[in-house]
C-alpha positions in Angstrom: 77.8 122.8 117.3 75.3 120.0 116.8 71.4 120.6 117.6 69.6 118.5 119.5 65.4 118.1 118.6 62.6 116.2 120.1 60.8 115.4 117.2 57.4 113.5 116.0 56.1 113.2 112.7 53.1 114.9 112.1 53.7 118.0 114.5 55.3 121.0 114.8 58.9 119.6 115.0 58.7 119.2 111.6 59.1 122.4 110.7 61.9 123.4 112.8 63.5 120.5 111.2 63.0 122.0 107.8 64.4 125.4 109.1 67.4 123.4 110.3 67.8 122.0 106.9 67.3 125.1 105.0 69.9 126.7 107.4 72.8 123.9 106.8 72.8 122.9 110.4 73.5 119.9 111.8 70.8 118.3 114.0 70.1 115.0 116.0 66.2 114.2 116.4 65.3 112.7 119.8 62.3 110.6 118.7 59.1 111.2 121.0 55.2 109.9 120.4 52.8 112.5 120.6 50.1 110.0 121.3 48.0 111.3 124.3 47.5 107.8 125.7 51.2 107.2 125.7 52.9 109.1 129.0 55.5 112.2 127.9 59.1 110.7 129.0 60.4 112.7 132.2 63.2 114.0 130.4 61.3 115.6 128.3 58.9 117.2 130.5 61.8 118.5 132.7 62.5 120.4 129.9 59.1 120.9 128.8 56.5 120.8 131.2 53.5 121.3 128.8 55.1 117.6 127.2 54.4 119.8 123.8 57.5 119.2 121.0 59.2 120.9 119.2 61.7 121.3 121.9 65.4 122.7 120.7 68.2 121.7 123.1 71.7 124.2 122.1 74.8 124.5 124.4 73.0 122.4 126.8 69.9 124.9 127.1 66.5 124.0 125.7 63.6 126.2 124.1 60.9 125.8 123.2 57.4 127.0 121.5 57.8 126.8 117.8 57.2 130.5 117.2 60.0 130.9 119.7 62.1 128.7 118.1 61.5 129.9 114.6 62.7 133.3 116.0 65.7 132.3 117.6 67.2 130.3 114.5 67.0 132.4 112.2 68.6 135.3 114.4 71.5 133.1 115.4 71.8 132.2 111.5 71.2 135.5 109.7 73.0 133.8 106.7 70.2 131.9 105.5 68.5 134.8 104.9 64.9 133.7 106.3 64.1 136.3 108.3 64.0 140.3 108.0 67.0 141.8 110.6 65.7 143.8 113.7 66.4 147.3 111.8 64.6 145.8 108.3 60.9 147.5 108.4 59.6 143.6 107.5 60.6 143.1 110.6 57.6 143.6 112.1 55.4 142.0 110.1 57.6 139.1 110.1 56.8 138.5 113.9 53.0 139.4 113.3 53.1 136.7 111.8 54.5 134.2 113.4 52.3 135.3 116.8 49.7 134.8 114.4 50.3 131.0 113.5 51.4 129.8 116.5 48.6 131.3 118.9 45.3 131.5 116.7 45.9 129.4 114.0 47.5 126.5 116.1 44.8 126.9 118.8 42.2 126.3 116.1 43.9 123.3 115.2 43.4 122.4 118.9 40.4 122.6 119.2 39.8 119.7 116.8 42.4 117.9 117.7 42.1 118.2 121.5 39.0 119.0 121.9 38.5 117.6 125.1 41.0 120.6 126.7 38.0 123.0 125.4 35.3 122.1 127.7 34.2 120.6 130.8 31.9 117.4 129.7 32.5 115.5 126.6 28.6 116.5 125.5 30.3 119.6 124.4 33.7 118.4 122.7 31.3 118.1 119.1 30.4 121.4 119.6 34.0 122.6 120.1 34.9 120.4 116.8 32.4 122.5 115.1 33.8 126.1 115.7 37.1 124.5 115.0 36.1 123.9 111.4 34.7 127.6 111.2 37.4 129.2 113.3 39.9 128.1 110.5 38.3 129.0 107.6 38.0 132.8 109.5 41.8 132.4 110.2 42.9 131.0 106.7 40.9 133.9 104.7 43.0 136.3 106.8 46.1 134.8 105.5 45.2 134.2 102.1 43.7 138.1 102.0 46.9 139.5 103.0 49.3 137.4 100.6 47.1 139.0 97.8 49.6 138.6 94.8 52.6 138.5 97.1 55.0 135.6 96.0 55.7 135.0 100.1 54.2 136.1 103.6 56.4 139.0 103.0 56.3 139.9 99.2 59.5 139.0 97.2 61.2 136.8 99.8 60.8 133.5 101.3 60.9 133.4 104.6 60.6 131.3 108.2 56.7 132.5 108.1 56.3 130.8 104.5 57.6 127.6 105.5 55.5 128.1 109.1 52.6 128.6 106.6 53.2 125.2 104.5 53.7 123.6 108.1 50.3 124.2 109.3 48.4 123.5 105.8 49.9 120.1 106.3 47.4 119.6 109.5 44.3 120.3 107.4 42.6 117.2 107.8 39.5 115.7 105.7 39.2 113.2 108.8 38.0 116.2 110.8 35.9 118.2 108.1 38.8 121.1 108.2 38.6 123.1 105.1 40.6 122.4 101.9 43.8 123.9 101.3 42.8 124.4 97.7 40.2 126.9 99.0 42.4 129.6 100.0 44.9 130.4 96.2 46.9 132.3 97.8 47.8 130.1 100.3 47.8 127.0 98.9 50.6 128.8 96.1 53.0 129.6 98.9 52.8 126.0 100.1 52.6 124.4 96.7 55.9 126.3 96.2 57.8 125.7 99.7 56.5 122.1 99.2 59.1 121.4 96.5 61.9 122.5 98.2 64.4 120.1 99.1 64.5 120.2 102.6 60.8 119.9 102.7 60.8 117.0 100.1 63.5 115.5 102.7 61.8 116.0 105.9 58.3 115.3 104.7 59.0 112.9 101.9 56.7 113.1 98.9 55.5 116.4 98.0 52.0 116.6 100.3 50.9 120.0 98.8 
């Protein structure tokens, strides 16, 4: 069984590709531009029809949502240990968080972004830009206040949230005025850590923590 992934630098694909890595599967990337001036190719909005990547094509059925995806992988590889089973009490708080970073933390990064998909006029896309910046320090404290002195999302184990967690630090960008990694420890530890793995130090290249 060979994967199939559409796949961009710089967006979520990437870490899907590290989970793919860190799972031992093999995978064939289907390149794709997320520029928004450049029109999504049909094939992939037949399977897609938001055009958003990552999009996961198995046994000739495709998924997609990376929270979705996340979720799926690591129940149909149990092995690679990177997720708490359906009877493990972590279980939930496994999925709490990955709801939490791919709807309000991801929307946040949106809104900077895309800020145009935010508002009606583009008077008010600056404005939109400006709660973005806010809206993720709010959501970055949240995470760094409940890693506390935690070694992972979850205490003593890495997990698919921890490497969902590096993913997303990646898009803090100076360019738009986000907040600094460095200001949340806690968080910027985790991703420090999961930076050096080797599948990230594969998929990402030098060590952008």
């Amino acid at each position: 069984m060979t994967y199939s992934l559409y796949y961009a630098e710089n967006s979520a694909a990437m870490g899907v590709r590290v989970l793919l890595e860190e799972m031992r599967q093999p995978y064939d990337l289907i390149g794709t531009s997320i520029d928004m001036d450049t029109p999504r190719p049909p094939e992939l909005l037949a399977l897609n029809p938001n055009g958003w990547i990552p999009v996961l094509i198995s046994d000739g059925a495709a998924i997609y949502e990376c929270g979705a995806i996340t979720t799926w992988l690591c129940d149909r590889h149990p092995d690679a240990g990177l997720a708490p089973g359906v009877d493990d009490p972590a279980r939930g708080r496994f999925l709490q968080w990955l709801f939490f970073f791919s709807s309000s933390v991801q929307n946040a990064y949106q809104m900077s972004y895309y800020s145009d998909r935010f508002c009606d006029t583009a008077a008010d896309e600056a404005s939109v830009k400006r709660r973005s910046i806010t809206r993720l320090r709010e959501l970055w404290r949240v995470v760094d206040d409940a890693i506390g002195d935690n070694d992972w999302m979850l205490g003593e184990d890495l997990s698919a949230a921890d490497i969902y967690l590096f993913m997303l630090t990646t898009w803090l960008s100076p360019a738009h005025e986000h907040p600094r990694v460095e200001e949340f420890a806690n968080v910027h530890r985790i991703a420090s850590t999961v930076s050096k793995r080797p599948s990230v130090q594969l998929v990402y290249g030098t060590d952008p923590a």
